[in-house]
C-alpha positions in Angstrom: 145.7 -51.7 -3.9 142.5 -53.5 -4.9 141.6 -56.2 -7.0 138.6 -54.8 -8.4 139.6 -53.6 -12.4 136.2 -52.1 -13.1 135.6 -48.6 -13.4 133.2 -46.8 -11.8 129.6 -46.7 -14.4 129.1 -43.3 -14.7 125.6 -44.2 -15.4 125.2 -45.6 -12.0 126.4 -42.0 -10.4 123.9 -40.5 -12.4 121.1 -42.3 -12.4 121.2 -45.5 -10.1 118.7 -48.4 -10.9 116.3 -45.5 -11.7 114.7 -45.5 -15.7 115.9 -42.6 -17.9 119.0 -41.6 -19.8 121.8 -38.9 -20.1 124.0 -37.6 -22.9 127.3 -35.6 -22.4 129.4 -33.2 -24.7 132.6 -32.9 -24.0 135.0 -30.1 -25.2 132.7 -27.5 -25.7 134.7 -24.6 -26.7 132.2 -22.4 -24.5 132.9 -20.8 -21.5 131.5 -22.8 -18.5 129.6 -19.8 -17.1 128.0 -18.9 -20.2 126.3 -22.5 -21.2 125.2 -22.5 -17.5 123.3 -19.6 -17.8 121.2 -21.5 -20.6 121.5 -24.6 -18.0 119.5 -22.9 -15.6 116.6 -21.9 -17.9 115.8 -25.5 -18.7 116.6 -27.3 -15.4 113.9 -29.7 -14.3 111.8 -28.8 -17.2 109.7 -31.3 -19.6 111.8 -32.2 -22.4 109.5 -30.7 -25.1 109.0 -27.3 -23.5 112.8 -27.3 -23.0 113.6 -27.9 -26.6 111.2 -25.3 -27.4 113.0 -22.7 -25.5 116.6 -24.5 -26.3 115.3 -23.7 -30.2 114.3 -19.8 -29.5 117.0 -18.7 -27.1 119.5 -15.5 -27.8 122.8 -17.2 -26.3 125.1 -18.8 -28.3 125.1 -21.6 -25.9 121.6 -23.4 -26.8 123.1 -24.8 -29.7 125.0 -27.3 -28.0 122.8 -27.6 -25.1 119.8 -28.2 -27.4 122.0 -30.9 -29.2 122.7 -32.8 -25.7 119.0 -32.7 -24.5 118.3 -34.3 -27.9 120.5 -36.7 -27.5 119.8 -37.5 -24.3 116.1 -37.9 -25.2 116.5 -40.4 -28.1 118.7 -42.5 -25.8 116.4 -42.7 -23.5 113.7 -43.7 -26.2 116.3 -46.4 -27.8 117.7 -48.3 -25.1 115.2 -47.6 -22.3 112.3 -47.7 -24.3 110.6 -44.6 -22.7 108.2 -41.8 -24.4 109.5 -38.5 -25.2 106.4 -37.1 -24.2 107.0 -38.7 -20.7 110.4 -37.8 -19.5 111.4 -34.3 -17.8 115.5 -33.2 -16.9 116.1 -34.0 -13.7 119.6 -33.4 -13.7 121.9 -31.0 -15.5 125.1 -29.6 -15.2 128.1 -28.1 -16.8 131.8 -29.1 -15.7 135.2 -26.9 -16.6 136.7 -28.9 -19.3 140.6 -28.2 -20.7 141.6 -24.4 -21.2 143.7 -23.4 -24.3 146.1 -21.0 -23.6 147.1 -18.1 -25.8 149.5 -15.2 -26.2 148.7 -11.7 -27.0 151.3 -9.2 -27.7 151.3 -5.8 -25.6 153.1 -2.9 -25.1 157.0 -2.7 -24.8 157.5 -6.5 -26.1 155.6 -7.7 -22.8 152.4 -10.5 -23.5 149.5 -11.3 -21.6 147.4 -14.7 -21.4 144.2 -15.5 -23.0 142.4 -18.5 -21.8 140.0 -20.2 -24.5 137.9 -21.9 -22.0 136.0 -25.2 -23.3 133.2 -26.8 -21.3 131.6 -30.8 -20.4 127.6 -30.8 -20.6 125.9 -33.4 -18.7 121.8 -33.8 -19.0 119.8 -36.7 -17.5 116.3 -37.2 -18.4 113.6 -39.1 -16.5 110.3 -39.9 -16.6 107.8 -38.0 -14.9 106.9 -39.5 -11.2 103.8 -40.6 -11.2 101.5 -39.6 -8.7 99.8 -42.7 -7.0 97.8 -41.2 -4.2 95.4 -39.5 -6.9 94.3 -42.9 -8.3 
């Protein structure tokens, strides 16, 4: 057993010593595969543009995703001090979160399951790099 009593900083898995921010939603009662179908579509985009699209988009699923991108944007502008304007998502994903499980009643007094799936959202923002060998 260790000494060490700290926990692992989940902000140095995501981002290391590297400027930006995250945000994450937890219990999302989504399904996992349908808020990563609106993950995909703003992956590695510029915050604005994804917000735009976040804003416009069919799926049920923008709603929260637009709310952590959001989030994740004004904590980078409070605590890191960065532009809006500057930062892009670098990293986004959606984890499986805890699965309710219910009963529906079939034929001849038997049941089957029904799984109300919820869902974890994770978005990091970052500033843009900054291309040196054009100056």
């Amino acid at each position: 057993m260790s000494n060490n009593n700290e926990r692992p900083s989940r902000r140095l898995a995501l981002l290391g010593d590297r400027p930006g921010s995250y945000a994450i939603a937890r219990h999302v009662r989504m399904s996992p595969t349908k808020v990563r179908r609106v993950i995909d579509l703003v992956r590695g985009m510029d915050v604005t543009d994804a917000l735009t699209t976040l804003r416009f988009a069919p799926q049920a699923a923008s709603e929260p995703v637009y709310k952590v991108v959001a989030s994740a944007v004004a904590n980078a502008e409070n605590t890191e001090s960065l532009r809006a304007n500057d930062l892009f998502i670098s990293q986004a994903f959606v984890d499986e979160g805890a699965t309710m499980r219910r009963i529906r009643p079939r034929a001849k007094g038997s049941a089957s399951r029904i799984l109300k799936r919820a869902s974890h959202i994770t978005v990091v923002v970052e500033p843009k790099p900054t291309n040196e060998k054009e100056a």
